[in-house]
PATORRO-389882 format. One line per 4 residues: number of its first residue (from 1); their letters; for each residue y negated, z, x of C-alpha. Coordinates in steps of 0.2 Angstrom, whole numbers, always signed. Example, Ala and Ser with C-alpha at 12.3 -4.5 7.8 and 13.67 -1.06 7.14 Angstrom:
1) AS) +22:+39:+62 ~ +5:+36:+68
//
This chain:
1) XXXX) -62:+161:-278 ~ -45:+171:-279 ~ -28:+163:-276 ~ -24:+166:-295
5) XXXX) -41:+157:-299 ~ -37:+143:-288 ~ -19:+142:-292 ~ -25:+139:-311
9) XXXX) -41:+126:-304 ~ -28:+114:-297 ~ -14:+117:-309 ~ -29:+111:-323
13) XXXX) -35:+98:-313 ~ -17:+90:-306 ~ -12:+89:-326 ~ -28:+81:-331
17) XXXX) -23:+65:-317 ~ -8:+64:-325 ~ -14:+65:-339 ~ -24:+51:-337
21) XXXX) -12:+42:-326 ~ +1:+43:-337 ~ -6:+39:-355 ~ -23:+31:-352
25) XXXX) -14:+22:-337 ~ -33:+26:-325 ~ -28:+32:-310 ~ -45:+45:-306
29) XXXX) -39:+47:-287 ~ -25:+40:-274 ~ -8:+44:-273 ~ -11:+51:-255
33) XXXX) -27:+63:-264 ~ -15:+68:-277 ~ -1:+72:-266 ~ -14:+84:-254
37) XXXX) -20:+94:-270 ~ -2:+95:-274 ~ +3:+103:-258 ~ -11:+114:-257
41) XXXX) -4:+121:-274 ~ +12:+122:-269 ~ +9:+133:-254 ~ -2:+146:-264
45) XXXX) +14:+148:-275 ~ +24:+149:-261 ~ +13:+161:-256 ~ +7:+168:-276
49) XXXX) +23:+167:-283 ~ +17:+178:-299 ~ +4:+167:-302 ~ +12:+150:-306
53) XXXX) +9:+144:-321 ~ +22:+137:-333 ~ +14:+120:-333 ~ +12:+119:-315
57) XXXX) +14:+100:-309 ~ +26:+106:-293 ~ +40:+109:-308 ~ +40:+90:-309
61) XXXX) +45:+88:-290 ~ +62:+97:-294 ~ +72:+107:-280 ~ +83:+118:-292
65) XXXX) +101:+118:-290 ~ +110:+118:-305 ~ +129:+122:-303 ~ +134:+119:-320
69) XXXX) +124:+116:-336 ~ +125:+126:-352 ~ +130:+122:-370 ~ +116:+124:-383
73) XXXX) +118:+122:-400 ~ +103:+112:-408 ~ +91:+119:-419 ~ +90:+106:-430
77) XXXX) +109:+92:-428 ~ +104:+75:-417 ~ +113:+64:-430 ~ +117:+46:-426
81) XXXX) +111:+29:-434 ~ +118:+18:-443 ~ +118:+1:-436 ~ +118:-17:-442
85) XXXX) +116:-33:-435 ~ +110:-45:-447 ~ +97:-45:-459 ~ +105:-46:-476
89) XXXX) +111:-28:-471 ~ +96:-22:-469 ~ +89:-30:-487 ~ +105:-19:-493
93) XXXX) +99:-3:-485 ~ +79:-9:-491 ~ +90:-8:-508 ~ +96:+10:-506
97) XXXX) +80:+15:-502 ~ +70:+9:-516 ~ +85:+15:-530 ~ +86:+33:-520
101) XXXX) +64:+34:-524 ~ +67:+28:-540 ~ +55:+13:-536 ~ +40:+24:-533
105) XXXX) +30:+12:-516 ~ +37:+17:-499 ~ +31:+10:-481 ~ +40:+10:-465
109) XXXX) +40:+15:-447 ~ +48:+1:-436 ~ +49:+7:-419 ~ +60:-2:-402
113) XXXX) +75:+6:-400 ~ +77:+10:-379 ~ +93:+10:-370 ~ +93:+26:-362
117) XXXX) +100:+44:-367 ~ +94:+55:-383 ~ +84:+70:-378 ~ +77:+87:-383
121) XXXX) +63:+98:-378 ~ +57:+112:-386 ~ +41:+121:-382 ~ +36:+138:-386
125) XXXX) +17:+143:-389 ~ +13:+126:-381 ~ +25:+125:-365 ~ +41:+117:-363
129) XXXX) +56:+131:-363 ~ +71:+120:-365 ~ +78:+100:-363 ~ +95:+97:-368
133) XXXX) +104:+80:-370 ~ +112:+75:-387 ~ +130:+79:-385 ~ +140:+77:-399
137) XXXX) +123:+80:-412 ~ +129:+100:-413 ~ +124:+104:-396 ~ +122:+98:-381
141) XXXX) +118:+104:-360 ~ +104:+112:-356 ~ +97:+102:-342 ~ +78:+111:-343
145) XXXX) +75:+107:-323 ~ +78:+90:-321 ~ +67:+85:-340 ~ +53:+94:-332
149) XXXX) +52:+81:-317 ~ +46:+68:-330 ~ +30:+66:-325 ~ +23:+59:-343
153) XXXX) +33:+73:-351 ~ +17:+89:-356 ~ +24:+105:-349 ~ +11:+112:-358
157) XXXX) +4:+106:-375 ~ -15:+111:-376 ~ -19:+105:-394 ~ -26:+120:-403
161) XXXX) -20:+116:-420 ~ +1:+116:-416 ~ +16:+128:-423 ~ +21:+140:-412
165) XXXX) +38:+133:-411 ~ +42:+115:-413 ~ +55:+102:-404 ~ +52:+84:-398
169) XXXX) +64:+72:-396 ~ +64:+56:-386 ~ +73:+43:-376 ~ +76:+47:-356
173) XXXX) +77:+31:-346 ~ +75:+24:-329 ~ +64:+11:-330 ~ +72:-7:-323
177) XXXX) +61:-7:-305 ~ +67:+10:-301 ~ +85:+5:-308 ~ +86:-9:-295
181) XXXX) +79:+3:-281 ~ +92:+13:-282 ~ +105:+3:-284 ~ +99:-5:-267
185) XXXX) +103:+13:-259 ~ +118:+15:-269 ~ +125:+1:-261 ~ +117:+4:-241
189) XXXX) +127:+21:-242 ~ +141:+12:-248 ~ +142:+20:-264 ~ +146:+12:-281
193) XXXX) +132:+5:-290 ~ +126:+10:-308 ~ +132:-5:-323 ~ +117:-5:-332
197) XXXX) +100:+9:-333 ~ +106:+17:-347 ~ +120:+23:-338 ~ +110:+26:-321
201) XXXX) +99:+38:-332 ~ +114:+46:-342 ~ +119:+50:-323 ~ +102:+55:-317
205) XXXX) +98:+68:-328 ~ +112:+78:-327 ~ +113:+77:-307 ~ +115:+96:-300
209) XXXX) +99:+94:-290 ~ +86:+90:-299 ~ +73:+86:-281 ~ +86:+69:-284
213) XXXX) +82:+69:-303 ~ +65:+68:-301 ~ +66:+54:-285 ~ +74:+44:-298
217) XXXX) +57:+42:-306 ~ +66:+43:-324 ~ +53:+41:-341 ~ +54:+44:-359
221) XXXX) +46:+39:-374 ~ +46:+51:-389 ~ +49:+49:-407 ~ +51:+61:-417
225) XXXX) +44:+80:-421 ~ +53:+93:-430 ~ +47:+111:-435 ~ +51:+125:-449
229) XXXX) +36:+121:-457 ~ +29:+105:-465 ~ +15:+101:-450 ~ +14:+82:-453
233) XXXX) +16:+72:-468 ~ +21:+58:-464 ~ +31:+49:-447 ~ +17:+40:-442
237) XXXX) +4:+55:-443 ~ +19:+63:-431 ~ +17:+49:-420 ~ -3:+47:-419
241) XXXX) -1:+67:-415 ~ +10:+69:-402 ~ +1:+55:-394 ~ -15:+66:-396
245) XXXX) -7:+79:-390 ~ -2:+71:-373 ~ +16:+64:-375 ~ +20:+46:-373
249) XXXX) +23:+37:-386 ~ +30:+20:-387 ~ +16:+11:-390 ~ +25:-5:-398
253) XXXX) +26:+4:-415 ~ +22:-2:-430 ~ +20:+4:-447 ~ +24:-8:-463
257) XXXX) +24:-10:-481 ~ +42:-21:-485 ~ +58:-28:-478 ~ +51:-45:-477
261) XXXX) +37:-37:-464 ~ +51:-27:-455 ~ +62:-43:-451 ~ +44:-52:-445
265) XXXX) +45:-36:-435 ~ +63:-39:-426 ~ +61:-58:-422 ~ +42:-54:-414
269) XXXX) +52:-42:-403 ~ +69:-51:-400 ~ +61:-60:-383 ~ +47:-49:-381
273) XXXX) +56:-35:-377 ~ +63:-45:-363 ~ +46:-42:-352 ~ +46:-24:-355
277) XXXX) +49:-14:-339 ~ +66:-4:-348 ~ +81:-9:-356 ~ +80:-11:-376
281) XXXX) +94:-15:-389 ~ +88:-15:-405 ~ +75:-10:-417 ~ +74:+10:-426
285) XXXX) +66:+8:-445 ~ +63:+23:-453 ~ +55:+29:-472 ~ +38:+36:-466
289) XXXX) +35:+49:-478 ~ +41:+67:-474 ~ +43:+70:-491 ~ +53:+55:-494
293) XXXX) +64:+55:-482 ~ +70:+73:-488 ~ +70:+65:-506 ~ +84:+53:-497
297) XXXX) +94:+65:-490 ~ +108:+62:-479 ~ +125:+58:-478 ~ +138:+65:-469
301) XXXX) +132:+59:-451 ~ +118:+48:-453 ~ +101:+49:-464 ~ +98:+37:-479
305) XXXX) +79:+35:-475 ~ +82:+26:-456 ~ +93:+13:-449 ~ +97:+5:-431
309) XXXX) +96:-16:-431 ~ +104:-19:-415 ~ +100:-38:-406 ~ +117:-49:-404
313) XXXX) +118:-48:-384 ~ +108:-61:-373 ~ +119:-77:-371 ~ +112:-88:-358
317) XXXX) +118:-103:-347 ~ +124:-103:-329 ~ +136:-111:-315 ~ +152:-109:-310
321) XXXX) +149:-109:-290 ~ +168:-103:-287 ~ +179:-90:-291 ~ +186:-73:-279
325) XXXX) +204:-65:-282 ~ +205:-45:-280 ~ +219:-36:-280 ~ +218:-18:-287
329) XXXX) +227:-3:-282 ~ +243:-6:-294 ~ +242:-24:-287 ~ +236:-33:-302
333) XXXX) +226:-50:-297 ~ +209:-52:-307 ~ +200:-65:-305 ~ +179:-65:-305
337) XXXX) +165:-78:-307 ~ +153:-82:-296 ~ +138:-89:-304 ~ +120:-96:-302
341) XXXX) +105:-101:-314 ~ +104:-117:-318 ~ +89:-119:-308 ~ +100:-113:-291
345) XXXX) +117:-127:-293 ~ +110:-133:-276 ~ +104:-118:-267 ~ +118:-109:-255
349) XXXX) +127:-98:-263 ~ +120:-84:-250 ~ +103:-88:-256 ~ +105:-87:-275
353) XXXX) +99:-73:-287 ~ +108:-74:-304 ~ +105:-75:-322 ~ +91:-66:-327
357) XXXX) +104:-58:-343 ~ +97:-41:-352 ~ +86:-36:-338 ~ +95:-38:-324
361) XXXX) +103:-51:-315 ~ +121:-56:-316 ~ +129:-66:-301 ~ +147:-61:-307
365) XXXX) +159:-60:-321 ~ +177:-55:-323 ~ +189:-68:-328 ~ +203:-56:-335
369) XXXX) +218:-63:-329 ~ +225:-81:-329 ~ +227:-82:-348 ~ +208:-79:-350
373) XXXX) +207:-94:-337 ~ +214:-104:-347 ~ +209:-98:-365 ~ +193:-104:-358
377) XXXX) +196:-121:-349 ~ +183:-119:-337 ~ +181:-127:-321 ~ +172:-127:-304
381) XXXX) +155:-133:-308 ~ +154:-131:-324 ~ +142:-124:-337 ~ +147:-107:-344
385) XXXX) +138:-96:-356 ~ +137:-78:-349 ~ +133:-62:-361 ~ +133:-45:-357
389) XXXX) +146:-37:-368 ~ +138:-21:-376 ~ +124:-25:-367 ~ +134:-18:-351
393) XXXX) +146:-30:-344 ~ +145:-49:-339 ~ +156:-59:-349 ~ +159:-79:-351
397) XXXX) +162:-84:-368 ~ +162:-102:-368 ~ +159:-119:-358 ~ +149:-132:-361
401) XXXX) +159:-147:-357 ~ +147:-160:-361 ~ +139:-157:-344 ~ +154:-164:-336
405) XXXX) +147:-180:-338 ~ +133:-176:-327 ~ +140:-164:-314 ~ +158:-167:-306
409) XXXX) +170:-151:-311 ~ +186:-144:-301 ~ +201:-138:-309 ~ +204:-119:-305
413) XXXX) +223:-116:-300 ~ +230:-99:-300 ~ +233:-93:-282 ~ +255:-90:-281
417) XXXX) +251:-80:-265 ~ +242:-63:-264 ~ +224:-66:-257 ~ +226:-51:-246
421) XXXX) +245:-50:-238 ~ +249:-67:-244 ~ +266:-61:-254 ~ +272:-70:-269
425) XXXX) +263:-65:-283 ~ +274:-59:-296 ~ +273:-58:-315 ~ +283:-45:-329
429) XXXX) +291:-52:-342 ~ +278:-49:-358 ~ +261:-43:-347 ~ +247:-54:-344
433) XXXX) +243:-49:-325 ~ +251:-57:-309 ~ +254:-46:-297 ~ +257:-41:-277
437) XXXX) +273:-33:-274 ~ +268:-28:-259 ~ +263:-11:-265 ~ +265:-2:-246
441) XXXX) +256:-14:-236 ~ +244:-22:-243 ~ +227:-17:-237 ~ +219:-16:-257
445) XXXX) +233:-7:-265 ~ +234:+5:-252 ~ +215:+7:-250 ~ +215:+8:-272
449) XXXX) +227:+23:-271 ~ +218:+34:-259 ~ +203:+30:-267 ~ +212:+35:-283
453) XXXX) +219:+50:-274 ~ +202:+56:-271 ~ +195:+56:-290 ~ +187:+67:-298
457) XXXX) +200:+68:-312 ~ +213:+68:-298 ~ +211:+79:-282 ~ +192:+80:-284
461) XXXX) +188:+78:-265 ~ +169:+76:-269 ~ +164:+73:-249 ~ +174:+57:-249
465) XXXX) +169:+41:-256 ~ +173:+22:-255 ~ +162:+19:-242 ~ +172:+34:-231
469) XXXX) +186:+30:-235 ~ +186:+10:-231 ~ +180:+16:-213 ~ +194:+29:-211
473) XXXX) +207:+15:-216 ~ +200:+4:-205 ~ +201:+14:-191 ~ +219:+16:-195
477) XXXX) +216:+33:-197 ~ +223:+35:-216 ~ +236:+24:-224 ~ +241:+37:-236
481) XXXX) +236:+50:-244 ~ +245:+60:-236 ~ +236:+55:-220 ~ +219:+63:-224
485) XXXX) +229:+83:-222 ~ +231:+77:-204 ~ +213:+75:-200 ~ +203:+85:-187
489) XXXX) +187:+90:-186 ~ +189:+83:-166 ~ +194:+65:-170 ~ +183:+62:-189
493) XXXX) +165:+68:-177 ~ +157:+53:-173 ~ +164:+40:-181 ~ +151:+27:-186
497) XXXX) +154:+9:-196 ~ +139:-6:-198 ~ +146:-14:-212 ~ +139:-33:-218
501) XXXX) +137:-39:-234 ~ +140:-57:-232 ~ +132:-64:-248 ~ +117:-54:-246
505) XXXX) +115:-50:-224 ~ +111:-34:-228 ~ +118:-19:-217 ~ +126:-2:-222
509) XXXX) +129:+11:-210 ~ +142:+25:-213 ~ +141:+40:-200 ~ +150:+56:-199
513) XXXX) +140:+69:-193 ~ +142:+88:-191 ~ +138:+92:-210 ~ +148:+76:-216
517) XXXX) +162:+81:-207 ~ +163:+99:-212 ~ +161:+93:-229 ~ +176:+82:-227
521) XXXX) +188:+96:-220 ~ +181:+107:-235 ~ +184:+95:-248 ~ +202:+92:-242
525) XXXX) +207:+109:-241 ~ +201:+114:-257 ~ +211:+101:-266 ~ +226:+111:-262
529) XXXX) +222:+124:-275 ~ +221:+109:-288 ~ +234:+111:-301 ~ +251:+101:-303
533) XXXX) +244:+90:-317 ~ +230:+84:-307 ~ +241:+79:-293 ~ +254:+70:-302
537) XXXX) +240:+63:-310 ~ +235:+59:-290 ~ +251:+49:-284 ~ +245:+35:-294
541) XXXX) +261:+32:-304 ~ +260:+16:-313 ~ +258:+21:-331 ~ +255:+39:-328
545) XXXX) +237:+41:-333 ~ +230:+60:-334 ~ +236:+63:-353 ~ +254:+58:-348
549) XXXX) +253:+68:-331 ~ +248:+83:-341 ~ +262:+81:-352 ~ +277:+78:-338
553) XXXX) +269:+94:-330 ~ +270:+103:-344 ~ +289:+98:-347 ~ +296:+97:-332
557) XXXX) +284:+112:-321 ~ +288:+105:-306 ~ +289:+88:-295 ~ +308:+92:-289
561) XXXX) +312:+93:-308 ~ +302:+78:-312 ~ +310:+66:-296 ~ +327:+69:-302
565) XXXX) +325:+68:-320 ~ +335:+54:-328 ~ +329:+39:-340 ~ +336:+50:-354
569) XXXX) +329:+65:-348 ~ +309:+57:-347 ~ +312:+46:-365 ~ +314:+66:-374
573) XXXX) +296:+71:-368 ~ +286:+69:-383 ~ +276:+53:-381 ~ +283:+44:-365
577) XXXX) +292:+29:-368 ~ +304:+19:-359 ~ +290:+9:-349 ~ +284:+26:-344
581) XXXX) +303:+30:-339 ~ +307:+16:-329 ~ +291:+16:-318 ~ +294:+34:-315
585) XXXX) +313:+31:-307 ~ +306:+18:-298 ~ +292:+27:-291 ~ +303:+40:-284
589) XXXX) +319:+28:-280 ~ +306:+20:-265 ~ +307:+29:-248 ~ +290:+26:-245
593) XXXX) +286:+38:-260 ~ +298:+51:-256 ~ +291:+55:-240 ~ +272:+54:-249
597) XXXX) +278:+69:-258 ~ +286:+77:-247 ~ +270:+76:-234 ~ +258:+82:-249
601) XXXX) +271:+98:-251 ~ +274:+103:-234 ~ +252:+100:-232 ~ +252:+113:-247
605) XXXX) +249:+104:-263 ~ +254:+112:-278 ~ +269:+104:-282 ~ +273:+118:-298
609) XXXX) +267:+124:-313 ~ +259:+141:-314 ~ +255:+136:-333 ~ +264:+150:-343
613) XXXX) +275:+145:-356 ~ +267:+144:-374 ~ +270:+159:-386 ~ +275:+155:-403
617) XXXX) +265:+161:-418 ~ +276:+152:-430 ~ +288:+136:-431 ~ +277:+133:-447
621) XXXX) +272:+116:-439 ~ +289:+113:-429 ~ +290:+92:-431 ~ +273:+88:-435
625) XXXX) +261:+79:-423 ~ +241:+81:-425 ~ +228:+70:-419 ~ +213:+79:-417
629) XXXX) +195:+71:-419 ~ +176:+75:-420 ~ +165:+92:-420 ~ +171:+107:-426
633) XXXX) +165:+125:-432 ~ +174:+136:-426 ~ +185:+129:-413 ~ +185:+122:-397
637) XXXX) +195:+106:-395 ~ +207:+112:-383 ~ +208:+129:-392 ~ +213:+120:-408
641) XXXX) +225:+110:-399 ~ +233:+126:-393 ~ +232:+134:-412 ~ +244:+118:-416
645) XXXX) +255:+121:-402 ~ +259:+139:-402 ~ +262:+137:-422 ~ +277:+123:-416
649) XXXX) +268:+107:-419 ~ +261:+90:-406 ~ +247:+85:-402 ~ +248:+65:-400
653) XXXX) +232:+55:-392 ~ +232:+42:-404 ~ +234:+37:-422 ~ +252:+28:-426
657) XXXX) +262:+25:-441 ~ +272:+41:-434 ~ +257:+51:-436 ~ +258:+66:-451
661) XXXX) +240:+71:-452 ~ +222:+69:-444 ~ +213:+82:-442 ~ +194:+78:-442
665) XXXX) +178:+88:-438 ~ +160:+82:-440 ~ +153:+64:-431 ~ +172:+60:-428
669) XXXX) +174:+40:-424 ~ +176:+31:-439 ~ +190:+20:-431 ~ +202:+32:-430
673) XXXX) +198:+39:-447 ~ +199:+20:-454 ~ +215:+17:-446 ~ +224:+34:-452
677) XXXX) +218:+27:-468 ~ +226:+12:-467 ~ +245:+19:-461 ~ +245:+34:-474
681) XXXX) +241:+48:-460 ~ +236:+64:-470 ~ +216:+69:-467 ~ +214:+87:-465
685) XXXX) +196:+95:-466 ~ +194:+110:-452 ~ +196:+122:-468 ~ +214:+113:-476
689) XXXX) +220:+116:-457 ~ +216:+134:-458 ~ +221:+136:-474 ~ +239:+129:-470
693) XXXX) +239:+141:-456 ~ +235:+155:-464 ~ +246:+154:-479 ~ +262:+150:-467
//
C-alpha cells in the first residue's frame, strides 16, 4: 500500500471512531488504540506532507500559532434574540406570530439555549474552510485552527446530497468537568480562575495556540443551517439533516404545535437542565417553517419568527460560616462571604464544598461594602439565599431570619482597623467604601498596584502574573513598580515558592527557570516602547481609568506638564471633573509618587507623547460632543471618532443631559439609545452624520 493509500486508510478509519464515539456515543476501540493509529498517521504526514487530507483527525490536536486573528465579515449577519423572562411575554410574541401569518397553522422548534459563545463554520465542497466567532453579528475573528480541535465538529461532510457551499452555526462551550479541570490548574500555577464556562470557552477559543485550545477539550452543539438556495424546508428537517450528516445536535430538541406545549417545554427543562454536563440559560423557540420565517421577516436586529426565554437565575439556601476583609489596590475594604450547604453547618470549614448554584459550586460571595451589610441584616449563622447574578456572580439577596430561632446568629461588626497594616480605616464624605490610608505600605495595595502596573491595558508585561508577582514581593524583591527595571537575569534565576492553600491543602509551586526568566526580562523591557497613555494609565491614579489617561495624554503630551498642572488647569480638559482634579494634585503632591516617576523615566518609560496634533478639517462641529454606539458601514469606530474630531467636535463616553447628538450604528445597546431618548439627545443615523459633514 502506498503512503498516500494508507495516509487516506487511516484518515477514513480515525473519523468513522469518532464518528461513532462522538454521535452514537460506541466507543469501537481504546483510547490507547486510537491514539497509536493516530500517531502512525501523523508521522506519515510529517513524512507525506502533500498528502494530508482536509479532514485529517491530527487537525483536531492543534499546534498552530496564531498571532493575531482576522476580521471576517459574515456571509449571512448573526443577529441577536430577543429575550423574555416570563411567560405572558411569550403569549405576546405567540400573538405576533400568528397575526404576521395571517392565522394560517404554524409549529415550533424549541431548543435549550447553552451558555457558551456563538459560532460559524463554513465548509466548502464538503470540508470545513473557515470558523469565526459572532462578533458584533457583521463580522467576527477567524479562529479556523482552534474550531477544528472540536472533535464532534465534521471536518468533512460526506453526505452526497449537500450544497456546495453552506454555513453552520452553533454554540462553542467547555463542558462543566473539563471547566473544573482547568480551573484546578489555573489555580496550581497561580493563575486567576475562569467565573463561569461560558467565559472559560469565550477564552479558549480564541487562545493563540490552538495545541491549548484543543487540551481544553471544548464542544459544540449546532442549530442552524444557511445556504443561497432553499435546501431544507423547514427547521427541523435542518436539524434531522445535519444530524445525518454527522454534526451534533443537541438532542434535547423538541418540535411543537402551540404556546401552551412550548411553556410545558420550559418548566420540563427548568431543573432538568441542571444534570446536563454544560452550562444552559434559557430556552430558543423558533417558527419551523423556512418559508414562514421569511414571511416574518425581521426587524432591525432581531427575527420576528424566534425568541430567547431566559430562566430567573438559581436561588438557593446556604450558611453564613464567617466573613474575610480584602483590601484592594486603591485600599477600599470589601467584605466576602464564606458559605456552606445547608447539609455542611457542622462540617469544618476546610472540609466544606459549597452550594451546588448554576453548575458549579459557590463557597463565596461579595458583600459590597458595609451599607450592603447592613441593607441586608445578616448575621453569622444565618440562612442566606445566594444566586448567581447573570448567571455569573454569587450574590446574597436575602436572609431567612426565621431560622434564628433554631441556630444561634453573631452580629457582623465592621473592622475600624485595616485587616492587613492595621491603620484606621477611613471613610470619604459621600462614598460607600471604608478605606486603608496606608497607601505605601500596605502589603495589598501595594501588591494591587504592581499587579495593575503589569495589565494588559497598562504596561502589558504578558510574562508576569499574580502568581509571580506575589513571590517577587515576598522576596522583598519588588515594592514598586519601579522596582521590576532593577531586576537581573543573575538574582530572578532560581527562585522557587510552595504556596498553601489553607482552605483547600492544596500546593502551588512557582519556579523561575531559564525560559521564565528570559521571558520576564523580555516582557519588562518591551514595555518601555508602550505609549504615554498606557503608562499614566499604569500609575494607578485613583480615578484615572484608561479613557481618562487617554484624554490627560492627549492634553497635556507629557507627565512634567501633567504633575504641574493646577486644579484649574485639569477641570478645562473636556470631561475630567473636580474629583478627577483633586486626586491628581494629590497623587503628585506625595513624595513617594514623585520619585515612582522619576525611577520609571530615568528606566526609560515613555513619559511623552509622540501623538501628532490633530488637523482640522473644519470647526463645523466646534462645541458639539458625540457619543458613538453600535456597528457601522463604512467606518471603523475609532476612525469615526477621528472624523468628529478633526471637524472640531468631542467625543464623550457616556450619554448626559450635556450630550448634542448619538450617533448610532447597527446592534447598538438599547440603553444608551433609551436614555438619549429620555434627555432629548439628537439620534443620528450613520448617513445624517455624513450628510452633516459633507454639506459643512
Amino acid at each position: 500500500m502506498s503512503p498516500e493509500q494508507k495516509i487516506q486508510e487511516l484518515t477514513d478509519q480515525l473519523n468513522h471512531y469518532n464518528y461513532r464515539y462522538y454521535q452514537d456515543s460506541v466507543s469501537e476501540i481504546s483510547d490507547f488504540e486510537f491514539d497509536q493509529l493516530l500517531k502512525e498517521l501523523k508521522a506519515l504526514e510529517d513524512q507525506y506532507p502533500d498528502f494530508r487530507l482536509g479532514d485529517s483527525p491530527t487537525q483536531r490536536v492543534g499546534g498552530a500559532i496564531t498571532k493575531s486573528f482576522n476580521a471576517v465579515y459574515h456571509r449571512y449577519p448573526m443577529l441577536s434574540l430577543d429575550n423574555t423572562y416570563n411567560e405572558q411575554e411569550l403569549r405576546n410574541f405567540d400573538e405576533r406570530v400568528r397575526k404576521g401569518l395571517d392565522g394560517e397553522p404554524y409549529e415550533y422548534i424549541c431548543e435549550l439555549k447553552f451558555d457558551g459563545i456563538s459560532l460559524s463554520f463554513t465548509y466548502e465542497n464538503g470540508v470545513l474552510v473557515r470558523g469565526v466567532t459572532r462578533g458584533d453579528g457583521t463580522r467576527g475573528d477567524e479562529i479556523t485552527n482552534n474550531v477544528k480541535t472540536i472533535r464532534s465538529l465534521p471536518l468533512r461532510v460526506k453526505a452526497e446530497d449537500q450544497p456546495p457551499i453552506f454555513e453552520v452555526r452553533g454554540e462553542g462551550f467547555m463542558p462543566i468537568t473539563s471547566f473544573q479541570k482547568l480551573n484546578e490548574e489555573m489555580e496550581t500555577l497561580g493563575e486567576n480562575q475562569y467565573a463561569n464556562p461560558r467565559n472559560a470557552a469565550s477564552g479558549s477559543f480564541k487562545l493563540q495556540d490552538s495545541g491549548e485550545t484543543a487540551r481544553r477539550a471544548l464542544d459544540c452543539y449546532v442549530y442552524t443551517f444557511l445556504t443561497d438556495t432553499e435546501f431544507f424546508k423547514s427547521h427541523e428537517e435542518s436539524l434531522l439533516g445535519l444530524k445525518s450528516w454527522g454534526f451534533n445536535v443537541s438532542p434535547g430538541w423538541k418540535k411543537v404545535s402551540n404556546i401552551d406545549e412550548v411553556i410545558a417545554y420550559i418548566h420540563e427543562w427548568e431543573d432538568k437542565r441542571m444534570t446536563l454536563p454544560l452550562a444552559t440559560d434559557g430556552i430558543v423557540i423558533k417558527v419551523n417553517s423556512f418559508e414562514q420565517q421569511r414571511e416574518l421577516g425581521f426587524t432591525a436586529k432581531s427575527p420576528r419568527w424566534a425568541i430567547s426565554f431566559k430562566y430567573k437565575a438559581e436561588n438557593k439556601p446556604a450558611i453564613l460560616r464567617s466573613v474575610n476583609y480584602q483590601v484592594g489596590r486603591t485600599g477600599a475594604v470589601t467584605p466576602v462571604a464564606n458559605l456552606c450547604d445547608l447539609t455542611e453547618r457542622a462540617l469544618p470549614y476546610n472540609k466544606v464544598k459549597g452550594v451546588h448554584l448554576s453548575g458549579t459550586r459557590v463557597k463565596r460571595a461579595t458583600l459590597h461594602n458595609a451599607n450592603e451589610l447592613e441593607r441586608l441584616g445578616i448575621q453569622l449563622g444565618d440562612t442566606v439565599f445566594v444566586e448567581k447574578s447573570g448567571e455569573i456572580i454569587p450574590k446574597i439577596t436575602g436572609v431567612d431570619v426565621s431560622q434564628r430561632e433554631l441556630y444561634p446568629t453573631t452580629p457582623i461588626i465592621f473592622p475600624t482597623h485595616c485587616p492587613e497594616c492595621n491603620s484606621e480605616l477611613q471613610r470619604n464624605e459621600g462614598e460607600v467604601a471604608f478605606f486603608c490610608p496606608n497607601d505605601s505600605h500596605c502589603p495589598p495595595q501595594l501588591k494591587g498596584r504592581i499587579e495593575h502596573f503589569i495589565h494588559r491595558k497598562a504596561m502589558n508585561i504578558e510574562s508576569l502574573g499574580e502568581g509571580k508577582i506575589e513571590l517577587l514581593f515576598d522576596l522583598n524583591m519588588v515594592r514598586t513598580p519601579a522596582d521590576l527595571y532593577d531586576l537581573t537575569y543573575e538574582n530572578l534565576l532560581g527562585l522557587e515558592k510552595t504556596i498553601v492553600n489553607e482552605e483547600t491543602g492544596k500546593t502551588k509551586i512557582i519556579s523561575f527557570r531559564e525560559k521564565t526568566v528570559e521571558n520576564i526580562l523580555k516582557g519588562i523591557d518591551l514595555s518601555k516602547t508602550v505609549p504615554f497613555k498606557n503608562v499614566l494609565f499604569a500609575l494607578g491614579i485613583r480615578f484615572v481609568g484608561a479613557t481618562v489617561a487617554e484624554k490627560l495624554a492627549a492634553y497635556f503630551k507629557s507627565i512634567q506638564a501633567l504633575r504641574t498642572a493646577t486644579y484649574e488647569q485639569l477641570t478645562a480638559v473636556p470631561e475630567i471633573g473636580g474629583r478627577i482634579a483633586l486626586s491628581i494634585e494629590s497623587y503628585f503632591s506625595i513624595p513617594e509618587n514623585q520619585d515612582l516617576v522619576e525611577r520609571l523615566e530615568k528606566a526609560g518609560l515613555q513619559m511623552e507623547s509622540d501623538e501628532k496634533p490633530v488637523e482640522l478639517e473644519s470647526d463645523m462641529l466646534e462645541g458639539k460632543t458625540f457619543v458613538i454606539s453600535g456597528v457601522f458601514e463604512n467606518f471603523e469606530r475609532d476612525d469615526l471618532k477621528m472624523k468628529i474630531e478633526v471637524n472640531g467636535g468631542r467625543v464623550l463616553s457616556g450619554v448626559s443631559g450635556k450630550l448634542n447628538y448619538l450617533l448610532a450604528g447597527a446592534n447598538m445597546g438599547p440603553a444608551k439609545l433609551e436614555k438619549a431618548r429620555k434627555l432629548g439627545v439628537t439620534i443620528l443615523s450613520e448617513e445624517e452624520f455624513l450628510a452633516m459633514i459633507e454639506n459643512k
